[in-house]
C-alpha positions as CSV (number, residue, x, y, z in Angstrom):
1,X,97.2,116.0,55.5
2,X,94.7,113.5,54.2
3,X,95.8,110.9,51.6
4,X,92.7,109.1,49.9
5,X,93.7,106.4,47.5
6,X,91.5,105.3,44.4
7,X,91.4,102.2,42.8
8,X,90.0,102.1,38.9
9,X,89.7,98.8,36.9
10,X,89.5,99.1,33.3
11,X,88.2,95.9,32.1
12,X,89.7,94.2,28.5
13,X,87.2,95.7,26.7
14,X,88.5,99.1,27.3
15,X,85.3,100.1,29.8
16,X,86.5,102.0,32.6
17,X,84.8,101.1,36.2
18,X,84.3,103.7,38.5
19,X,87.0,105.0,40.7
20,X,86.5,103.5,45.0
21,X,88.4,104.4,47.5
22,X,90.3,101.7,49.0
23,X,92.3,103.2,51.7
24,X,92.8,107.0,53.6
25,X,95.4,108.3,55.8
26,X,95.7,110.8,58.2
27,X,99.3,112.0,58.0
28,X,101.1,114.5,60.3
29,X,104.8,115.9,59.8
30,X,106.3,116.3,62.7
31,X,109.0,113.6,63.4
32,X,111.2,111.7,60.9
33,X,108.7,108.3,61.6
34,X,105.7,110.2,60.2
35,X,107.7,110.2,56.9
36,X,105.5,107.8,54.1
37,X,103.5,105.1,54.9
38,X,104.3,103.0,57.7
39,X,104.1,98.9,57.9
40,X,100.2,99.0,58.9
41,X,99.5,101.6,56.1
42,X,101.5,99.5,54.0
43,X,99.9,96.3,54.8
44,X,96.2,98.0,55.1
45,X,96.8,99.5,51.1
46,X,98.0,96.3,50.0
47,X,95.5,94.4,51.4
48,X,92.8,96.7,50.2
49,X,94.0,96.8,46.5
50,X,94.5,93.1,46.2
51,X,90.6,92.7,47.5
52,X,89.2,95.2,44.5
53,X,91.8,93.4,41.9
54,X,90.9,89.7,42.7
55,X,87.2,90.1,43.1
56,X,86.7,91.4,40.2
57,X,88.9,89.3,38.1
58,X,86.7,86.6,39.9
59,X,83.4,88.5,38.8
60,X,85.0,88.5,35.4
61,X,86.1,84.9,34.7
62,X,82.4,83.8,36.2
63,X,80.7,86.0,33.5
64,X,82.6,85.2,31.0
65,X,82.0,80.9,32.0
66,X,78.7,81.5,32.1
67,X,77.5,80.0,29.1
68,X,77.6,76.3,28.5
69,X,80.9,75.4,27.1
70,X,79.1,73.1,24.5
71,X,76.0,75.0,22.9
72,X,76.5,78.7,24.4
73,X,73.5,78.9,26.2
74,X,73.0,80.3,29.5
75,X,73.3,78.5,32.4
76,X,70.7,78.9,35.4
77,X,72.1,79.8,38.7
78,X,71.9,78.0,42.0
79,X,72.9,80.5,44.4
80,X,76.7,80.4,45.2
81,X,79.5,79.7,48.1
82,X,81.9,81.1,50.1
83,X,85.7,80.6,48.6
84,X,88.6,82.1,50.4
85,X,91.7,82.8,48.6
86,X,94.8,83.1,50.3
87,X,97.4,85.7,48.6
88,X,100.6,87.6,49.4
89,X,99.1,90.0,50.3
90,X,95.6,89.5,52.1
91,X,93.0,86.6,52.5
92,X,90.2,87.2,49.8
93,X,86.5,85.9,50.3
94,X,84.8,85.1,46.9
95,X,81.0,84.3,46.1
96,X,81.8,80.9,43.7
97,X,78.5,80.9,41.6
98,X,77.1,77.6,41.2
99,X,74.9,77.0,37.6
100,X,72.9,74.3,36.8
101,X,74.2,72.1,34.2
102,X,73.0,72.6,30.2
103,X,70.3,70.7,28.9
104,X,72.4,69.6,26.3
105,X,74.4,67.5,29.2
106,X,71.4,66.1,31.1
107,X,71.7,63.0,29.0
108,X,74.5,62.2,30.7
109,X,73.9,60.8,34.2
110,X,77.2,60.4,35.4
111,X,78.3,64.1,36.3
112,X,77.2,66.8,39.2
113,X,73.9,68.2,38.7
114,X,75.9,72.3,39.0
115,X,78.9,73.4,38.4
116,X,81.1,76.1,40.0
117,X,83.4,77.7,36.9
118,X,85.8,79.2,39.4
119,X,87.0,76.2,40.8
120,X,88.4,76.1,37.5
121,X,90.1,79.1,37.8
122,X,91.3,78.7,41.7
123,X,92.5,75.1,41.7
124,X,93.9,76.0,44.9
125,X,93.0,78.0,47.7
126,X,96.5,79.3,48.3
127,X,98.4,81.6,46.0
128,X,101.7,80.5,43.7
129,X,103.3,83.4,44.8
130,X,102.5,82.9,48.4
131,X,103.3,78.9,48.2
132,X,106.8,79.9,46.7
133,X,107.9,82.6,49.4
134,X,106.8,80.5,52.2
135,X,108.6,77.2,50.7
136,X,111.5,79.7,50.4
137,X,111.5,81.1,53.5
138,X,111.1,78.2,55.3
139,X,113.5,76.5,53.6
140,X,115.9,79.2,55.2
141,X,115.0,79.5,58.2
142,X,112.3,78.1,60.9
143,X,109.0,77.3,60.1
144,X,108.2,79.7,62.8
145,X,110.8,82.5,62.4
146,X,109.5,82.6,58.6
147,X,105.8,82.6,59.6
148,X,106.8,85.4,61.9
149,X,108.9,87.4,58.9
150,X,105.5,87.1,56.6
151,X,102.9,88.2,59.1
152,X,105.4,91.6,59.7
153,X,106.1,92.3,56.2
154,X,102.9,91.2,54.5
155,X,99.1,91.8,55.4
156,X,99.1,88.0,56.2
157,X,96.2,87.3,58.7
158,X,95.9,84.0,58.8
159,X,98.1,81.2,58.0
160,X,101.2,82.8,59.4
161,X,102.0,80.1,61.9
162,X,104.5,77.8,62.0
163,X,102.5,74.6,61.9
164,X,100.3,75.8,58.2
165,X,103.7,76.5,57.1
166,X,105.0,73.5,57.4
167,X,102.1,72.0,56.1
168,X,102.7,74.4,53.0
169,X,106.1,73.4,52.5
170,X,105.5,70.0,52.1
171,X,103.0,69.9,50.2
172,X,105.4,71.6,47.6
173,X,108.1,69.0,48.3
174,X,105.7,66.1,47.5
175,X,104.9,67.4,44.5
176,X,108.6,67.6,44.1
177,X,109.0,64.3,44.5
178,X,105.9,63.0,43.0
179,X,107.6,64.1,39.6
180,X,110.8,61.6,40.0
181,X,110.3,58.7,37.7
182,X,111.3,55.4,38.8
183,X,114.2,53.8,40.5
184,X,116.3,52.1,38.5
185,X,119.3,50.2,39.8
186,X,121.2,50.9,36.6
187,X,121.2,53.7,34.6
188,X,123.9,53.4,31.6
189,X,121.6,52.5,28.4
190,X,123.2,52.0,25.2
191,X,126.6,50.4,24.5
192,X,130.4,52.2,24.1
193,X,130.1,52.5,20.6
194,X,127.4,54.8,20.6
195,X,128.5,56.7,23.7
196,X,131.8,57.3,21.7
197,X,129.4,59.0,18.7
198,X,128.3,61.6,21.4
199,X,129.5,65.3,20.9
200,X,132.7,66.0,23.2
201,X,131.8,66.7,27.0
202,X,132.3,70.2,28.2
203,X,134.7,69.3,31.1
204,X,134.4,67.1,34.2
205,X,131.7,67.0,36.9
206,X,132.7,66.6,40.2
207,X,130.5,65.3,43.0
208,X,131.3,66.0,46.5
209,X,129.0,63.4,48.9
210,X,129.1,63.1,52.4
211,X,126.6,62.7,55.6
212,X,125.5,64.4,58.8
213,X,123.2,63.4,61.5
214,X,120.2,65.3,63.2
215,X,118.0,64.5,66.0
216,X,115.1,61.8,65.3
217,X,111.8,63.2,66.4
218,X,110.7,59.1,66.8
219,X,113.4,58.4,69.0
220,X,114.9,61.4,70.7
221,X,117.9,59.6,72.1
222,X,118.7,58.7,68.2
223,X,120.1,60.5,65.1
224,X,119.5,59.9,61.6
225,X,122.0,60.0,58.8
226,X,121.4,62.4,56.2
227,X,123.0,63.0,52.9
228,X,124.2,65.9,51.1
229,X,126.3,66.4,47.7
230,X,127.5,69.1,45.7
231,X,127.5,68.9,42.2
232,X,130.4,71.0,40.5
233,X,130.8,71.1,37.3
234,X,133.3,72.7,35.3
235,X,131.6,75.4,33.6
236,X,128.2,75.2,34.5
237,X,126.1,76.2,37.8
238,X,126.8,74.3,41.2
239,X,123.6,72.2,42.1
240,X,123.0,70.6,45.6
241,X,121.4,67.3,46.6
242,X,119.7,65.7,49.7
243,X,117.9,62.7,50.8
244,X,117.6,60.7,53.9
245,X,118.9,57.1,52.6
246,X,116.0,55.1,55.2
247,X,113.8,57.2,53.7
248,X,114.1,58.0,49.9
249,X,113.1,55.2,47.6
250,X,114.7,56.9,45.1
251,X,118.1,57.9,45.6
252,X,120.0,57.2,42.3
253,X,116.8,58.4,40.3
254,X,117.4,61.7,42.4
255,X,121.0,61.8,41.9
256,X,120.8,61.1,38.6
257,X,118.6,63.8,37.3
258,X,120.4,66.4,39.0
259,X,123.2,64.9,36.7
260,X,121.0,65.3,33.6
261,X,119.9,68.8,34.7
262,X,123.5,69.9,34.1
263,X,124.1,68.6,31.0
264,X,125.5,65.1,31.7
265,X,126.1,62.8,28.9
266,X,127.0,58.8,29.0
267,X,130.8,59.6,27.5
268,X,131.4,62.4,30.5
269,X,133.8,61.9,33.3
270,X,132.4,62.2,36.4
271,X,133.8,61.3,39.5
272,X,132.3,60.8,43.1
273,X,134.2,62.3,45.7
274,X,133.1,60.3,49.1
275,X,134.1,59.1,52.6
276,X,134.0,55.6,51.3
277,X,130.8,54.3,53.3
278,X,128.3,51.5,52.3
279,X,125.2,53.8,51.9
280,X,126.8,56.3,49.7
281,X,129.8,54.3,47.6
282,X,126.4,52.2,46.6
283,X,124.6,55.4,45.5
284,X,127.4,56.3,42.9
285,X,127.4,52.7,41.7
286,X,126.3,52.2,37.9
287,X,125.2,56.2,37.4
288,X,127.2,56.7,34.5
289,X,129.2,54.6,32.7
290,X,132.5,56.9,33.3
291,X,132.2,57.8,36.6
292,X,135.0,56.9,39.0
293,X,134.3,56.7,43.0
294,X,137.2,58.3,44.8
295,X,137.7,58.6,48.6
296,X,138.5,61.7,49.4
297,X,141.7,62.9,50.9
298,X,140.5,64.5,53.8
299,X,138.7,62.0,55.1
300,X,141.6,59.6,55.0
301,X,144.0,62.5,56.6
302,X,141.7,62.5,59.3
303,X,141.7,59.6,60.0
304,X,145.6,58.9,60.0
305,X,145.8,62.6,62.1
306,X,143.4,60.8,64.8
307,X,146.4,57.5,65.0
308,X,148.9,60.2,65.0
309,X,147.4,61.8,68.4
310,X,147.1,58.2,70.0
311,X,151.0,57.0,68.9
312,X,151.9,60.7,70.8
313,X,150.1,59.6,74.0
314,X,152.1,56.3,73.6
315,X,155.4,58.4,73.3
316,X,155.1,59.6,76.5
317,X,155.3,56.3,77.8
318,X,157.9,54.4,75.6
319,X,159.6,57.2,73.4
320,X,160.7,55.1,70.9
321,X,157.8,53.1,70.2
322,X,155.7,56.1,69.9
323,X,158.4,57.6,67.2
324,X,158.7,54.7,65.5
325,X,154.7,54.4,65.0
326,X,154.4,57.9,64.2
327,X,157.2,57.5,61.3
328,X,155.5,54.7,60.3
329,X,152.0,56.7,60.2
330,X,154.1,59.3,58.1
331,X,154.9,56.8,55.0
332,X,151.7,55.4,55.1
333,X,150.5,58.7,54.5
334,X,153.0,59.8,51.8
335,X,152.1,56.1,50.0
336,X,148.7,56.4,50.0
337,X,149.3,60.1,48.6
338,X,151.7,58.8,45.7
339,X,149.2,55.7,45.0
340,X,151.0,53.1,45.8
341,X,148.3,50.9,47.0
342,X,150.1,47.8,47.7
343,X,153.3,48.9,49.5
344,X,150.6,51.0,51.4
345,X,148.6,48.4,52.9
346,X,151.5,46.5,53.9
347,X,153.1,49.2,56.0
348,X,149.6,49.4,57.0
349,X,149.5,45.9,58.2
350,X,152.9,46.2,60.0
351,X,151.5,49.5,61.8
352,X,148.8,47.5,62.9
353,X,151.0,44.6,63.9
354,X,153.0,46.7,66.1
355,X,150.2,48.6,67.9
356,X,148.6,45.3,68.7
357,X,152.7,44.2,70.2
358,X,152.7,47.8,72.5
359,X,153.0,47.0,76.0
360,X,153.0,50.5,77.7
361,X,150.9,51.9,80.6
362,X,148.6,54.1,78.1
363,X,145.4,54.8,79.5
364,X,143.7,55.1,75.9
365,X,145.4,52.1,74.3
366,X,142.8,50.0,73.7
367,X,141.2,52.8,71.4
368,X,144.3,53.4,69.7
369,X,144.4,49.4,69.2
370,X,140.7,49.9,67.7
371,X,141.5,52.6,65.6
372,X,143.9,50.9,64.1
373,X,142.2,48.1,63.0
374,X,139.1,50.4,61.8
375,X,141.6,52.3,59.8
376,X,143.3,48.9,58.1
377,X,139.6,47.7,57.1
378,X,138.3,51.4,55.9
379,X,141.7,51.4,53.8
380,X,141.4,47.6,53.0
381,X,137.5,48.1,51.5
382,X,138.4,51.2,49.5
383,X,141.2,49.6,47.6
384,X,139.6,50.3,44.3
385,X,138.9,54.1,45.0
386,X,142.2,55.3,46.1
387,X,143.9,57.0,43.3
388,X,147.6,59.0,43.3
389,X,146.3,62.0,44.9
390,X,149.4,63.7,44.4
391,X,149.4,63.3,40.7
392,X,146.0,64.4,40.6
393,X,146.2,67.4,42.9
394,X,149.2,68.8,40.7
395,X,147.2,68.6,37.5
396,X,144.5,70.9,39.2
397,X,142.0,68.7,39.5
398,X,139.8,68.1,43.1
399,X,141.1,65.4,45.4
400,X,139.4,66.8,48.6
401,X,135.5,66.7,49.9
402,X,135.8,70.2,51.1
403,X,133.0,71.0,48.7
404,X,130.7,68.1,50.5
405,X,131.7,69.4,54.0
406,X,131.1,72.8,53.0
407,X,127.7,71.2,51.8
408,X,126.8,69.3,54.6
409,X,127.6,72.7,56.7
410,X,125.0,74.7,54.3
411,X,122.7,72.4,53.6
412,X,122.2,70.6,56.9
413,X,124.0,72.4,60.2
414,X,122.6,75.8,59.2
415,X,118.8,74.5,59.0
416,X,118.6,71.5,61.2
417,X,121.3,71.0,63.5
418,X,123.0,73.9,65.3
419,X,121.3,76.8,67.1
420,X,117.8,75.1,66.7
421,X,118.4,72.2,68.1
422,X,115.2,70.6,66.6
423,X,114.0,67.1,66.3
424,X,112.9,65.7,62.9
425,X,110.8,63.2,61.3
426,X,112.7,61.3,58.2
427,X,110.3,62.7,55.9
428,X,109.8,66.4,57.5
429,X,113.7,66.3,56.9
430,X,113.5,65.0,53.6
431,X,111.0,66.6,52.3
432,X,112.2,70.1,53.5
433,X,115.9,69.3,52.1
434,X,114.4,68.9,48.8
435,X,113.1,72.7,48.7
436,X,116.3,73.6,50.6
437,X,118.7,72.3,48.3
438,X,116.7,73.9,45.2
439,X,116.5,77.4,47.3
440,X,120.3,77.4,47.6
441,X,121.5,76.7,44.0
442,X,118.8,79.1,42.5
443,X,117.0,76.3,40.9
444,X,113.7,76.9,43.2
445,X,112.1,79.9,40.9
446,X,112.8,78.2,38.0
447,X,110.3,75.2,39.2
448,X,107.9,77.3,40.4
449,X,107.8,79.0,37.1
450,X,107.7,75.9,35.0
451,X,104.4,74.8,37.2
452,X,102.8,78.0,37.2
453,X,104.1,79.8,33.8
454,X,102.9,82.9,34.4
455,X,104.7,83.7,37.3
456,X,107.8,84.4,34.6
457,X,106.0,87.2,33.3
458,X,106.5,89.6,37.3
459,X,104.9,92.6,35.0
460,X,108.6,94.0,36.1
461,X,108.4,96.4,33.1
462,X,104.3,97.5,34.0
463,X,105.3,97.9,37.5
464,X,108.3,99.9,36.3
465,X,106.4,102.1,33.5
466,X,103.7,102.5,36.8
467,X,106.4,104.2,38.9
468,X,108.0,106.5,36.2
469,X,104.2,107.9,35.3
């Protein structure tokens, strides 16, 4: 059988344009594959459709700009240009009329001598639509693999290659960022008194930070730290953050808006849950005015898990030493639990005092002696962010990063570190996490909407009414 499909445009005015065939297929039912349309047909209907519909939308909005803007009258023509407009579903050519400009503006000097109305019209020669599914895809997965995902699903046919993707996606992240305001080093305005007039908080917000390392594209023998947060509140949508800290000139600006995006407010408890480094205990640092920075438990049972695996190695040489380190390792880890800071860093300081006294034939006891003393300073520097974690846990409430592992798992390994095993720029990484981490907490539609507002009206309902007719 033959299948002919028609295209008809009825214009606004109700005038109906006369029917054109846009595409025909020569089907035969033999197997289950010759079943509907294939991808080509697909692609091939799609593409021809979008032609018809754009170019005469463009033929439409150039009529209708025709006239000067100012008096009404008729503009002379100068020929025209070639335009190519890059959809979802096919690259369109246009004819851009060019017009000479009024006589009512030749007065002024200053301006072009024609103007082109559809520039107006296509400020860009790439589609929202398109723009947004590639900054989506490729914020999934690899520039390449995502290229390669568009070109067999849509009639792409040019532009699907990894390196115009890329491009693509970063020129939607700079615009990203060119919308952060300034860095401040402070953000808490105002004074207690008025914070205490503010409407009672909803609950708590919990932000899980941590960092992860990916290859450096400058210096392929080097990694870069990058970091990644979750932001968890207690009744509202998770949101993630990302920034390379040698990079981003903002990153308390960018942490503090994603704050503001979920409702925060200068009389809301927040606290920072962190592994206590310099770069990222300084980006929580005068936020909010009651925000707490907490090191995390995990990171510190990590740590104190590591000593307990050296002072085993040392019990195979000197039993008792090595059981007498590890009990010692055991109530500075129930101390630090309870909150008892003080009696904590001085069983700390005798633990370190006696691995520094070990005299045993243990192969790794210099790194145990090391570890140690890495482990009295990490403590030592984080005083004022250890908290009774047991208290804590047993009222409900988060004492763990397992929300900023988890993050730095989703946000970073997935995309930049495992199975590609890519190098990266500081500001290719940067600039991708920041469409990444909007892609992931379903906050990346939402922007593209606000930009380009009539992408919120899909014409699901049309499309819908279409089908049923």
């Amino acid at each position: 059988m033959r299948v002919r499909v028609l295209l008809q445009i009825t214009g606004d005015d109700g005038t109906a344009g006369a029917a054109e065939e846009v595409a025909a297929f020569e089907k035969v039912t033999q197997r289950l594959e010759d079943l509907g349309l294939s991808i080509a047909e697909g692609k091939a209907l799609l593409a021809a459709v979008q032609h018809g519909t754009v170019k005469v939308q463009a033929v439409t909005w150039s009529r209708r700009h025709r006239p000067c803007p100012v008096c009404g009258s008729k503009r002379r023509g100068k020929g025209s240009y070639p335009v190519v407009f890059r959809t979802l579903f096919g690259d369109v050519e246009l004819d851009s009329p060019r017009l000479h400009r009024c006589q009512c503006q030749c007065q002024d000097t200053g301006g072009p001598a024609t103007v082109s109305p559809l520039r107006d019209l296509i400020t860009d020669h790439v589609a929202p639509e398109r723009l947004y599914l590639e900054a989506r895809w490729a914020s999934l997965v690899p520039y390449a693999a995502a290229a390669g995902l568009l070109a067999d699903i849509l009639p792409i046919a040019s532009g699907a290659n990894a390196k115009t993707l890329r491009k693509h996606v970063l020129r939607v992240a700079d615009r990203i960022e060119a919308e952060l305001e300034e860095e401040r080093s402070c953000f808490i305005d105002g004074c207690p008194a008025d914070w205490a007039r503010l409407p009672i908080p909803e609950g708590r917000i919990v932000v899980g930070l941590d960092g992860g390392y990916v290859r450096n594209w400058d210096d392929r023998k080097t990694n870069f730290e990058v970091i990644v947060g979750q932001s968890v509140p207690e009744d509202r949508d998770t949101r993630y953050v990302g920034l390379v800290h040698t990079y981003d000139s903002k990153p308390k600006r960018r942490l503090f808006d994603l704050l503001k995006g979920q409702g925060l407010q200068a009389n809301q408890d927040v606290t920072f849950l962190t592994d206590g480094g310099e770069e990222i205990r300084a980006l929580t640092e005068f936020v909010t005015p009651e925000s707490e920075h907490v090191i995390d438990w995990f990171h510190i049972t990590m740590r104190i898990t590591v000593l307990s695996q050296y002072a085993r190695g040392v019990a195979q040489h000197d039993e008792a030493a090595g059981k007498s380190l590890l009990a010692e390792l055991e109530r500075i880890k129930w101390l630090l639990w309870h909150g008892n800071q003080y009696r904590a860093g001085e069983t700390i300081q005798f633990f370190l005092d006696d691995v520094d006294a070990l005299e045993v034939d243990y192969p790794n006891l210099s790194k145990f002696t090391r570890g140690a003393q890495e482990f009295s300073v990490y403590i030592a520097s984080n005083t004022g962010s250890l908290i009774n974690y047991g208290e804590r846990y047993h009222a409900g409430e988060r004492i763990s990063s397992c929300l900023a592992e988890s993050s730095v798992n989703a946000v970073i390994s997935k995309r930049f570190a495992k199975r590609q095993q890519m190098q990266w720029t500081k500001r290719g990484a940067h600039l991708l996490l920041q469409t990444r981490t909007r892609t992931l907490d379903g906050t990346f539609r939402p922007l593209f909407e606000r930009w380009y507002p009539g992408l919120a009206n899909d014409n699901a309902d049309s499309a819908a009414q279409a089908i049923a007719a």
